[in-house]
PDB file of N, CA, C and O in Angstrom:
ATOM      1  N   UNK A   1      23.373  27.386  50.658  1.00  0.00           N
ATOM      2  CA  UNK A   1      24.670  28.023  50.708  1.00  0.00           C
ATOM      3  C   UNK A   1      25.759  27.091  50.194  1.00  0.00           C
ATOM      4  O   UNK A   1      26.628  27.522  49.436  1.00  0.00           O
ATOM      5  N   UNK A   2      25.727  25.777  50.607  1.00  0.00           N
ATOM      6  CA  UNK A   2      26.778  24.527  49.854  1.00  0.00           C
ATOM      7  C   UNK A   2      26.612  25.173  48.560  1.00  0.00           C
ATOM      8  O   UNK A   2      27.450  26.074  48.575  1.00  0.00           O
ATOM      9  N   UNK A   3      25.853  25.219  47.195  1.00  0.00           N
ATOM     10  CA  UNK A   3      26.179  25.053  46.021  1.00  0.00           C
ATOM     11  C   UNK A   3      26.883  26.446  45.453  1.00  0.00           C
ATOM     12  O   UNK A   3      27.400  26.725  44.371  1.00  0.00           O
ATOM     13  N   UNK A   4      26.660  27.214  46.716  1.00  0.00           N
ATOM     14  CA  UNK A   4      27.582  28.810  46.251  1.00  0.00           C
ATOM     15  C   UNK A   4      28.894  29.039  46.684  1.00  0.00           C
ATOM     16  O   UNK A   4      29.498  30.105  46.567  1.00  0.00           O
ATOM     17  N   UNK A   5      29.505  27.540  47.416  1.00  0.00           N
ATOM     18  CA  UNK A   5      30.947  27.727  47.444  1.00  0.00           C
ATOM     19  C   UNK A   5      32.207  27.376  46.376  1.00  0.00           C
ATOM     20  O   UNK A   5      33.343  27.833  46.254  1.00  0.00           O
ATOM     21  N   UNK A   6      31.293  26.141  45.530  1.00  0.00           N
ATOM     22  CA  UNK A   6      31.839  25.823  44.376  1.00  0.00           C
ATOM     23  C   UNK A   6      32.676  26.380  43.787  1.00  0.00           C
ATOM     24  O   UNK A   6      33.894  26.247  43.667  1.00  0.00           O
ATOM     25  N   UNK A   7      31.509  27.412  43.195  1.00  0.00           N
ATOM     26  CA  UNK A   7      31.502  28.359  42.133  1.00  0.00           C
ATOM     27  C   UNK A   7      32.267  29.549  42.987  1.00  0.00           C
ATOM     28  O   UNK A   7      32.996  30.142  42.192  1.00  0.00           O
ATOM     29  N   UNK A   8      32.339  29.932  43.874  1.00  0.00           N
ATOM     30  CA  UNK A   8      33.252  30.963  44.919  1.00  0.00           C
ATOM     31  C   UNK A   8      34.475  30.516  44.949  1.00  0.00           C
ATOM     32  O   UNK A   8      35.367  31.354  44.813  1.00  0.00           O
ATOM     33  N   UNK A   9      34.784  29.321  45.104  1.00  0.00           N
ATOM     34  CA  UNK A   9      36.023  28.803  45.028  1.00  0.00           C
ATOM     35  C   UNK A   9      37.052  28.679  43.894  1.00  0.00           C
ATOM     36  O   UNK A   9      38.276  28.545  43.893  1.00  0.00           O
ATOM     37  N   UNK A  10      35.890  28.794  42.686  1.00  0.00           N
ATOM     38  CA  UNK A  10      36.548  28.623  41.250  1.00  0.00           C
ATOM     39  C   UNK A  10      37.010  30.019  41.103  1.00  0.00           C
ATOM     40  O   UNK A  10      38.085  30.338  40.595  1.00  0.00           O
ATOM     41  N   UNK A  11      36.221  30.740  41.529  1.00  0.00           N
ATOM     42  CA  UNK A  11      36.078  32.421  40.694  1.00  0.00           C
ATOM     43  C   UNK A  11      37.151  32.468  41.498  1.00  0.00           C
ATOM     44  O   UNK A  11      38.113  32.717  40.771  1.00  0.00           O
ATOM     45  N   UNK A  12      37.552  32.342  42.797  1.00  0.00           N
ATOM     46  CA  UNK A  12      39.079  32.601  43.444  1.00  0.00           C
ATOM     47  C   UNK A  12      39.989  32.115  42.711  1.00  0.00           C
ATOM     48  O   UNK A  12      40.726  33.006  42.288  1.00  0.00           O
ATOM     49  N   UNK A  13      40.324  30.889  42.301  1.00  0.00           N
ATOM     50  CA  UNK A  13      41.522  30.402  41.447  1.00  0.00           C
ATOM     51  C   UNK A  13      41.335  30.945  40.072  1.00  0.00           C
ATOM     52  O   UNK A  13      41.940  30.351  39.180  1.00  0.00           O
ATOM     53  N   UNK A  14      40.626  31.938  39.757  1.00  0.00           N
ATOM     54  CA  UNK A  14      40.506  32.141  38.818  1.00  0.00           C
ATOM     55  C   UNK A  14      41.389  33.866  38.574  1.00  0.00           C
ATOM     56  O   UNK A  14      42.182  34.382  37.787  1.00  0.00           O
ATOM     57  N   UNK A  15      40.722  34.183  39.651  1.00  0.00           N
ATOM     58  CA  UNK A  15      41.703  35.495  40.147  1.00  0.00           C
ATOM     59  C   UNK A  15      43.143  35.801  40.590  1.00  0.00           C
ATOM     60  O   UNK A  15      43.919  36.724  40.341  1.00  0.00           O
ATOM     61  N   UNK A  16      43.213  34.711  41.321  1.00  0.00           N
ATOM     62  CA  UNK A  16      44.606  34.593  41.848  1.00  0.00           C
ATOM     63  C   UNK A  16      45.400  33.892  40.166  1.00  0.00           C
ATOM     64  O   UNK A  16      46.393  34.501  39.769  1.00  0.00           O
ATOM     65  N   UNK A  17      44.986  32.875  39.456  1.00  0.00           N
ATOM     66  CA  UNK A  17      45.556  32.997  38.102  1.00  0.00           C
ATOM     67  C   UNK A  17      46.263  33.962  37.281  1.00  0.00           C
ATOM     68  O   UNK A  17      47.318  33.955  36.647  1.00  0.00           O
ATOM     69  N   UNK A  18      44.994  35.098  37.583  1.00  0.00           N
ATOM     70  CA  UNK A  18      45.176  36.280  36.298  1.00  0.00           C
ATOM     71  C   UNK A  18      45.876  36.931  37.237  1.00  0.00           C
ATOM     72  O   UNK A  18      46.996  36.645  36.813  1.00  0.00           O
ATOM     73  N   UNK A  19      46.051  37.499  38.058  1.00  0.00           N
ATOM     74  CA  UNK A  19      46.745  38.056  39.048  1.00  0.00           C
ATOM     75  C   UNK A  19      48.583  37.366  38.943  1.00  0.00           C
ATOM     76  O   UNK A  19      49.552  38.123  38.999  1.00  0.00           O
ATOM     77  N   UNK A  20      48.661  36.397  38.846  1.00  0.00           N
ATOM     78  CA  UNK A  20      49.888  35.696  38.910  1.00  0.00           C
ATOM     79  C   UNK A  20      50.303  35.815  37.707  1.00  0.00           C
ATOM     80  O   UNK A  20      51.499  36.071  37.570  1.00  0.00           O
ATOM     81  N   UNK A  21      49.330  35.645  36.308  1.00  0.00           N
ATOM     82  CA  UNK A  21      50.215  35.692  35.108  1.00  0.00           C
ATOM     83  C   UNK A  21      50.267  37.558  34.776  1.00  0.00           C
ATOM     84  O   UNK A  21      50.954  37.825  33.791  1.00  0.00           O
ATOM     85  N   UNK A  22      49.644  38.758  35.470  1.00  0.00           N
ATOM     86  CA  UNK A  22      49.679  39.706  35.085  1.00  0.00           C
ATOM     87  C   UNK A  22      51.256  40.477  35.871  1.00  0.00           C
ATOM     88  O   UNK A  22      51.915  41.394  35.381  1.00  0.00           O
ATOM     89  N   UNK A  23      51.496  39.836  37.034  1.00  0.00           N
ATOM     90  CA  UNK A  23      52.783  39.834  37.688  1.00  0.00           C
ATOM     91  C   UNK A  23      54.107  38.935  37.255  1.00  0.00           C
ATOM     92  O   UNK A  23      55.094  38.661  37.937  1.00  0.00           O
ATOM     93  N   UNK A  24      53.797  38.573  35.910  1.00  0.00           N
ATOM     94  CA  UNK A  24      55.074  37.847  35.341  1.00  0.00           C
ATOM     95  C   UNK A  24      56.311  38.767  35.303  1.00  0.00           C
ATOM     96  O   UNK A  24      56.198  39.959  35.018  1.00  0.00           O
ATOM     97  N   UNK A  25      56.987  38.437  35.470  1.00  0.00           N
ATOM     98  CA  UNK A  25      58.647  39.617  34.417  1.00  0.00           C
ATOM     99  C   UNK A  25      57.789  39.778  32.732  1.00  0.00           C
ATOM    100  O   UNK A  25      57.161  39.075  31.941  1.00  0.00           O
ATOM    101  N   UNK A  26      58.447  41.681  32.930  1.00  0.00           N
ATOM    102  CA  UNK A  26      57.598  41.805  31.793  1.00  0.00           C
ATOM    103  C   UNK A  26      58.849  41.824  30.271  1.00  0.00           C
ATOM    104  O   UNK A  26      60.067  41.992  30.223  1.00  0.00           O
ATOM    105  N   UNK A  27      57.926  41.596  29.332  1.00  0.00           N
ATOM    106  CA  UNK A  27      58.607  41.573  28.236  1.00  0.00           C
ATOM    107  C   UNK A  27      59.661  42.055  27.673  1.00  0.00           C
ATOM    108  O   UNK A  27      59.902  43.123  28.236  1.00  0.00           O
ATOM    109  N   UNK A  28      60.586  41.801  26.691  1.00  0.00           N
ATOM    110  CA  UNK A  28      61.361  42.997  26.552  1.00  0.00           C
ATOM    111  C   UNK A  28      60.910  43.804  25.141  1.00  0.00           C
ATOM    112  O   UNK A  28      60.195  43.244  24.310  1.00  0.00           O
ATOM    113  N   UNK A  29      61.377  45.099  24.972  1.00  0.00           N
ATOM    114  CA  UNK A  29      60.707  45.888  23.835  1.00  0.00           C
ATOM    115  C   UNK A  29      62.069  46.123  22.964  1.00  0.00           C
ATOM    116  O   UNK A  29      63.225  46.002  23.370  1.00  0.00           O
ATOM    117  N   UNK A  30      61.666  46.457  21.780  1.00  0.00           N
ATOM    118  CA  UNK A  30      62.874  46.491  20.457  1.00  0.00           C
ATOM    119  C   UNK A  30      62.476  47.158  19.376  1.00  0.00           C
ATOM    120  O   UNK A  30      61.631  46.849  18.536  1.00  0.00           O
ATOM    121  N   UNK A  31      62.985  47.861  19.444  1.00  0.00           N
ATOM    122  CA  UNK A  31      63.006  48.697  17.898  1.00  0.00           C
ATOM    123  C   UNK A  31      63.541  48.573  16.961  1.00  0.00           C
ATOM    124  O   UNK A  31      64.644  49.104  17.096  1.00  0.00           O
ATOM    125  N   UNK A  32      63.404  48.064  15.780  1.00  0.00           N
ATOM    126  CA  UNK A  32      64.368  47.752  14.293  1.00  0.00           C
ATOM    127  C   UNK A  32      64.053  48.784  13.251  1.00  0.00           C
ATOM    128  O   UNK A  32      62.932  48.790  12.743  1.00  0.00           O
ATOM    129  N   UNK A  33      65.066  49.753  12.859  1.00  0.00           N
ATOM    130  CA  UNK A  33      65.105  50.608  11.565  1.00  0.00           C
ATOM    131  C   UNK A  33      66.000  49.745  10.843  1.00  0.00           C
ATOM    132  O   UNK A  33      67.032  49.149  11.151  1.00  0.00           O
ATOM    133  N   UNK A  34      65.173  49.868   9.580  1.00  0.00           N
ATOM    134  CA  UNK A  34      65.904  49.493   8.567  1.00  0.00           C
ATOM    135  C   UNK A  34      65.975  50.703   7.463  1.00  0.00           C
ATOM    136  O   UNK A  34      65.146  51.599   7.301  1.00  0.00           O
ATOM    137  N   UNK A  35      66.982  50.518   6.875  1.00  0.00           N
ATOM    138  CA  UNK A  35      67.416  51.933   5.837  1.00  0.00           C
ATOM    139  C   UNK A  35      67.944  51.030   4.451  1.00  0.00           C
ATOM    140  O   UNK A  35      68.715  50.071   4.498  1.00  0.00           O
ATOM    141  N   UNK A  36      67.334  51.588   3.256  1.00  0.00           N
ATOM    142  CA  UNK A  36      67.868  51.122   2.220  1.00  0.00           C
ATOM    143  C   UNK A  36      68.295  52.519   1.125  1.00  0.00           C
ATOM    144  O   UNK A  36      67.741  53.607   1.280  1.00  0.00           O
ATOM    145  N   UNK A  37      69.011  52.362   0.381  1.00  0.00           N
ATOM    146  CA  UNK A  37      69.640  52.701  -0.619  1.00  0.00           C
ATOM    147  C   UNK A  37      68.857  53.601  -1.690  1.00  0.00           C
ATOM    148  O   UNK A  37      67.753  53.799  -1.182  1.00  0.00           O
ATOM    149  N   UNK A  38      68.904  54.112  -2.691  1.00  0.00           N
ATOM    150  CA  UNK A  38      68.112  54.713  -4.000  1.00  0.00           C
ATOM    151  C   UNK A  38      67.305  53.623  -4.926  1.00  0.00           C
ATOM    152  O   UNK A  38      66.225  53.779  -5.495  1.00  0.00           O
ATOM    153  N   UNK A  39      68.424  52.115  -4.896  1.00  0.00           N
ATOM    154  CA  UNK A  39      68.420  51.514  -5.523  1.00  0.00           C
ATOM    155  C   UNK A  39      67.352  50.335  -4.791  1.00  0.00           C
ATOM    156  O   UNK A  39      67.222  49.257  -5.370  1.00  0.00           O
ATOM    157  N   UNK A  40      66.687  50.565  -3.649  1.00  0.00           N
ATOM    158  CA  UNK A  40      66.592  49.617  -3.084  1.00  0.00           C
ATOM    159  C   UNK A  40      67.038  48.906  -2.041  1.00  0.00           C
ATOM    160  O   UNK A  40      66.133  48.586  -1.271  1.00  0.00           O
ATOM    161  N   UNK A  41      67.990  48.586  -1.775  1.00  0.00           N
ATOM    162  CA  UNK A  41      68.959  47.599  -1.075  1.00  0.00           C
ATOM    163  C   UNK A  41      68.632  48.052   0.478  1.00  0.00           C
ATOM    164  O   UNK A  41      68.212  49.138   0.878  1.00  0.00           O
ATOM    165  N   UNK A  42      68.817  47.389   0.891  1.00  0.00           N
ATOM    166  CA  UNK A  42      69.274  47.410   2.256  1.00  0.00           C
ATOM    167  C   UNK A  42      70.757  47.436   2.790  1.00  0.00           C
ATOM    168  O   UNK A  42      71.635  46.584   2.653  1.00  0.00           O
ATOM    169  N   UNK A  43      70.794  48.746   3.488  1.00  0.00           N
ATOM    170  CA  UNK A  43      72.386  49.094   3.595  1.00  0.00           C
ATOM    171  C   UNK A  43      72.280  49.257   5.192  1.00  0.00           C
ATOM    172  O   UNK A  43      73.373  49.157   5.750  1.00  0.00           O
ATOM    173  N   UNK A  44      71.384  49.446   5.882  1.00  0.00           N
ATOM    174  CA  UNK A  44      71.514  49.303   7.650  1.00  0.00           C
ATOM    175  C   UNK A  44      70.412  48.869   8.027  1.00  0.00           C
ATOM    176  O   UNK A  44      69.499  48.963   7.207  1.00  0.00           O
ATOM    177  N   UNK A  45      70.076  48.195   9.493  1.00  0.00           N
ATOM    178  CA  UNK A  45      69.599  47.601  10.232  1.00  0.00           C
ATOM    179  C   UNK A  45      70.069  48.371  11.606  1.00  0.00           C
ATOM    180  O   UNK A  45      71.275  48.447  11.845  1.00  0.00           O
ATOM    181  N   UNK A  46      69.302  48.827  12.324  1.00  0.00           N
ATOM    182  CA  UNK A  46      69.892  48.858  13.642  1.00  0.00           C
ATOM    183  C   UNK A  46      68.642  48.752  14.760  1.00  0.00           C
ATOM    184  O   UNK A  46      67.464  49.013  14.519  1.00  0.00           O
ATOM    185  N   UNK A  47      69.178  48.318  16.002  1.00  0.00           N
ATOM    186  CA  UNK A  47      68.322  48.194  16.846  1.00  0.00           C
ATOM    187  C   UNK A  47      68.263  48.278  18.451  1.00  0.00           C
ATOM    188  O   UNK A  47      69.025  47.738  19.253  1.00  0.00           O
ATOM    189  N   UNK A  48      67.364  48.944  18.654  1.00  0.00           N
ATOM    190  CA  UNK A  48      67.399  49.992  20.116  1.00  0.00           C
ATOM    191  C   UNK A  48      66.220  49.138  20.629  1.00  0.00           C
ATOM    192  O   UNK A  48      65.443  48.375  20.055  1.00  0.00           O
ATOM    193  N   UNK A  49      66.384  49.608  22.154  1.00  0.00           N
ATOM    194  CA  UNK A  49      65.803  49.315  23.323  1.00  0.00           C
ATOM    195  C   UNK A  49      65.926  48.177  24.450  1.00  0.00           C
ATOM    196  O   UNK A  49      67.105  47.985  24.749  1.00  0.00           O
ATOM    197  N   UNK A  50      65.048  47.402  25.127  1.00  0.00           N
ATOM    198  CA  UNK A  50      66.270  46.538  26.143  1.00  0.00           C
ATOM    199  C   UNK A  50      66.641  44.993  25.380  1.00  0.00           C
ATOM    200  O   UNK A  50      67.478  44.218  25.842  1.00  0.00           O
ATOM    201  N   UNK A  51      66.023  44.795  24.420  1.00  0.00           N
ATOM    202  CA  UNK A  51      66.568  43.460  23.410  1.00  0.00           C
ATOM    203  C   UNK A  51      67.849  44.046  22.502  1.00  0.00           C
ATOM    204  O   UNK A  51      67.554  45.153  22.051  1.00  0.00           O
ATOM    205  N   UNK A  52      69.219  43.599  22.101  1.00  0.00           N
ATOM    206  CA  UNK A  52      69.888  43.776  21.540  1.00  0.00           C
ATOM    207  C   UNK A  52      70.071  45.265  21.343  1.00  0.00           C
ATOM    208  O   UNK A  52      69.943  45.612  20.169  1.00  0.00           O
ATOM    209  N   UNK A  53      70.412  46.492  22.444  1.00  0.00           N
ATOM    210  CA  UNK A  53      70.499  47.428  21.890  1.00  0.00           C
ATOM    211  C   UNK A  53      71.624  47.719  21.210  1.00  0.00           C
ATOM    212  O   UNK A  53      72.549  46.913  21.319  1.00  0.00           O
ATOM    213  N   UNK A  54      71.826  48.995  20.304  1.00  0.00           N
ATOM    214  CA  UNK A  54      72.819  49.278  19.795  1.00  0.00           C
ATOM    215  C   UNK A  54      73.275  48.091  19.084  1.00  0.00           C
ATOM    216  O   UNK A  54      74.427  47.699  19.272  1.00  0.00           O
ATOM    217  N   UNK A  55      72.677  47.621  18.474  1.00  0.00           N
ATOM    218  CA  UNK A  55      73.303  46.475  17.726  1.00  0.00           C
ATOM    219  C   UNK A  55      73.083  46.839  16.275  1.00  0.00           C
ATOM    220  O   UNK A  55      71.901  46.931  15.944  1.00  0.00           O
ATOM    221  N   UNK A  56      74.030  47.073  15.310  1.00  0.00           N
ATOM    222  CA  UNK A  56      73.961  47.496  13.966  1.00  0.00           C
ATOM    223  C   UNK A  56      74.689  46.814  13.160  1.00  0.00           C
ATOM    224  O   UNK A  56      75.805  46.448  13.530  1.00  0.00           O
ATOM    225  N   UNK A  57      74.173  46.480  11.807  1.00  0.00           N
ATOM    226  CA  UNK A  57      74.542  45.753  10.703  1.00  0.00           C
ATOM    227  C   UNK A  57      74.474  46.372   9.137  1.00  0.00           C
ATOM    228  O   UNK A  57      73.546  46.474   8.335  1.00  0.00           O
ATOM    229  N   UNK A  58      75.471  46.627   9.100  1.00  0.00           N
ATOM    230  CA  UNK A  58      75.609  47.411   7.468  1.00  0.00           C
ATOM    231  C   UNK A  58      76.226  46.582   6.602  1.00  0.00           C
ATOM    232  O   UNK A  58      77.124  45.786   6.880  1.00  0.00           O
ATOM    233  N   UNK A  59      75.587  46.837   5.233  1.00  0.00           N
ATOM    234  CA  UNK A  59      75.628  46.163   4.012  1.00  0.00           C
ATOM    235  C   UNK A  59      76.485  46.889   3.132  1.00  0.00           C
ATOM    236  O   UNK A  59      76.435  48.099   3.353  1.00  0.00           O
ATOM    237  N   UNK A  60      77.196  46.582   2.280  1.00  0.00           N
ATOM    238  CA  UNK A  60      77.805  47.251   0.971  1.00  0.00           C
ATOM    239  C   UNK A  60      77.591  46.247  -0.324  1.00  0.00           C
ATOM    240  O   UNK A  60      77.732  45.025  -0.277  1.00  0.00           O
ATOM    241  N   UNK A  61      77.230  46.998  -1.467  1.00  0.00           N
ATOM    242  CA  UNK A  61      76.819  45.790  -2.186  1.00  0.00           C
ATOM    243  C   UNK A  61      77.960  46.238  -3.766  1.00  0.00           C
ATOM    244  O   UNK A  61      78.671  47.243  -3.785  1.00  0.00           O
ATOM    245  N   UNK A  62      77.915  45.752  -4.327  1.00  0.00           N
ATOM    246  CA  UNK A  62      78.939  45.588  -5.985  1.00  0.00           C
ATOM    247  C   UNK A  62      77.960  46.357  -6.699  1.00  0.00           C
ATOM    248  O   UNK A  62      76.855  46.827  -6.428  1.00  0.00           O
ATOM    249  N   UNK A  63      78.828  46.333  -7.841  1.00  0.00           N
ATOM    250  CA  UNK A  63      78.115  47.059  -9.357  1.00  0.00           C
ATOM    251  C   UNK A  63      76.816  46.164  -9.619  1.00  0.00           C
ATOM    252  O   UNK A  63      75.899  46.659 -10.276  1.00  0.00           O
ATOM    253  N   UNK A  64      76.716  44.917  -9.146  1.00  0.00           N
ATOM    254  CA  UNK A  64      75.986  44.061  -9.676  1.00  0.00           C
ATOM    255  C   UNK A  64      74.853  43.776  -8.932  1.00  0.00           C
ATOM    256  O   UNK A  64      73.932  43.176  -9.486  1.00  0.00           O
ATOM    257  N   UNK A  65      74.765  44.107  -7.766  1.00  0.00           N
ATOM    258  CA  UNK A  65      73.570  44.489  -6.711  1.00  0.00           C
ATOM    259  C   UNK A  65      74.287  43.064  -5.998  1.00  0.00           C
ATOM    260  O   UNK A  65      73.329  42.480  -5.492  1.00  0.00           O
ATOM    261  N   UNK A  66      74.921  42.654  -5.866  1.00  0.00           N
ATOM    262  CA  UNK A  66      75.451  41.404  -4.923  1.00  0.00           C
ATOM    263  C   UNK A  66      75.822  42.329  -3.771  1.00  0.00           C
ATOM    264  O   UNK A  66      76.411  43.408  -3.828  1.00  0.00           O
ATOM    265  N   UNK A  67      75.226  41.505  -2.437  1.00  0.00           N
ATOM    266  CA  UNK A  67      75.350  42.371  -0.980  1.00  0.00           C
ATOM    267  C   UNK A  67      77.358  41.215  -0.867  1.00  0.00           C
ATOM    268  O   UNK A  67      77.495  39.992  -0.868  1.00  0.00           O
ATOM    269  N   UNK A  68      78.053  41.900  -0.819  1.00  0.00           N
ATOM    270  CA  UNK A  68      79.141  42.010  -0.658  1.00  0.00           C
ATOM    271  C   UNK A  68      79.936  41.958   1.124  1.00  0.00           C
ATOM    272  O   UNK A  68      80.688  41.123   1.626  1.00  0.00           O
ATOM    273  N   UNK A  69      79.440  43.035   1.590  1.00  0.00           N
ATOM    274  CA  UNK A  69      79.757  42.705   3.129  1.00  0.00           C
ATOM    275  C   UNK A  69      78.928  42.910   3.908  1.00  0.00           C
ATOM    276  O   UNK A  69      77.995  43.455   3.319  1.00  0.00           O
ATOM    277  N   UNK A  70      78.659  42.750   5.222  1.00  0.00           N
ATOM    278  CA  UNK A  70      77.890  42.795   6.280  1.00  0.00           C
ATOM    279  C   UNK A  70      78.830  43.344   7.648  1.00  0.00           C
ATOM    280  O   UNK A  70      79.359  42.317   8.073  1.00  0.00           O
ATOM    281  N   UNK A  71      79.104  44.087   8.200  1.00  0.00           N
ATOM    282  CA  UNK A  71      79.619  44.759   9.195  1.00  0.00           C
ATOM    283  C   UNK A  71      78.927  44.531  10.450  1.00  0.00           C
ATOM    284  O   UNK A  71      78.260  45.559  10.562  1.00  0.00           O
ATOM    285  N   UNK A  72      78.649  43.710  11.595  1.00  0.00           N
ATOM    286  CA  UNK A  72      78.044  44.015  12.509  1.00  0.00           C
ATOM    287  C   UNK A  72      78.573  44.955  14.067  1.00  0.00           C
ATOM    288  O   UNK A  72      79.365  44.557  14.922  1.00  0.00           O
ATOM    289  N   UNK A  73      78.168  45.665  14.045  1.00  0.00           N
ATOM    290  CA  UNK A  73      78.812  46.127  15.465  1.00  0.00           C
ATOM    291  C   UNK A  73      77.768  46.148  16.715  1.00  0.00           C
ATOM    292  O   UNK A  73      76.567  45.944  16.535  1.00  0.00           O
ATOM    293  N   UNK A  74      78.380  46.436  18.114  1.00  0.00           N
ATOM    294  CA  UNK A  74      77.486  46.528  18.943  1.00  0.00           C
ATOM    295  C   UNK A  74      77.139  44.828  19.174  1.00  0.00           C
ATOM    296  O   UNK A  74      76.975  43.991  18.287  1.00  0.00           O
ATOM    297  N   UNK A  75      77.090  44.629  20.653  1.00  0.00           N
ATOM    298  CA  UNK A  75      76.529  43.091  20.907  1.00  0.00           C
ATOM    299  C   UNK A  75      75.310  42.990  21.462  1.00  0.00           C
ATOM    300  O   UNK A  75      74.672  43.936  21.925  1.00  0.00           O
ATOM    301  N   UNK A  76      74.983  41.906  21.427  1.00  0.00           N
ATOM    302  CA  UNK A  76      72.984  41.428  21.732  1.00  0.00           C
ATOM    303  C   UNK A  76      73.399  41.746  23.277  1.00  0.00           C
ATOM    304  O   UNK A  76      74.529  41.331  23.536  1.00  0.00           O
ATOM    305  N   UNK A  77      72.780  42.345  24.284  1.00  0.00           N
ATOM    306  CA  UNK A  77      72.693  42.485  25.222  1.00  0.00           C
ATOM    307  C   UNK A  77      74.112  41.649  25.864  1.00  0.00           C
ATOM    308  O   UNK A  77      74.319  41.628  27.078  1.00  0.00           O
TER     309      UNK A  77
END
C-alpha cells in the first residue's frame, strides 16, 4: 500500500492544478470588422465586445491613395 500513495498524492496535485487554472478569470472576447473601399483601402475598423468596445477608427484617403486622416472615436474600455 506505501508505493500507491505516491502516485495518489501526485494525481491529487495534479487535479487540484487543473481545477485552479480552469477557475482563472476568464478571458476577454473581441470582435474586429474591418471595411474597405472599391479601391481597396481600408476606410473602418471597429470593435465590439468586452475588450475595447465601440471603439472605431475611420480613414479618408487623397486622389493619390495616401490615408490622409484617421478619426478615432469611442474609448478602450
Amino acid at each position: 500500500m506505501r508505493g500507491l500513495i505516491a502516485p495518489v498524492a501526485a494525481l491529487a496535485a495534479i487535479v487540484v492544478a487543473a481545477a485552479a487554472a480552469l477557475s482563472a478569470a476568464p478571458m476577454g472576447n473581441e470582435t474586429i470588422n474591418y471595411s474597405y473601399d472599391a479601391r481597396g483601402r481600408l476606410t473602418n475598423v471597429s470593435h465590439s465586445g468586452s475588450v475595447n468596445n465601440n471603439l472605431q477608427a475611420n480613414y479618408t484617403y487623397d486622389k493619390a491613395d495616401n490615408r490622409v486622416t484617421v478619426n478615432v472615436t469611442g474609448s478602450p474600455n
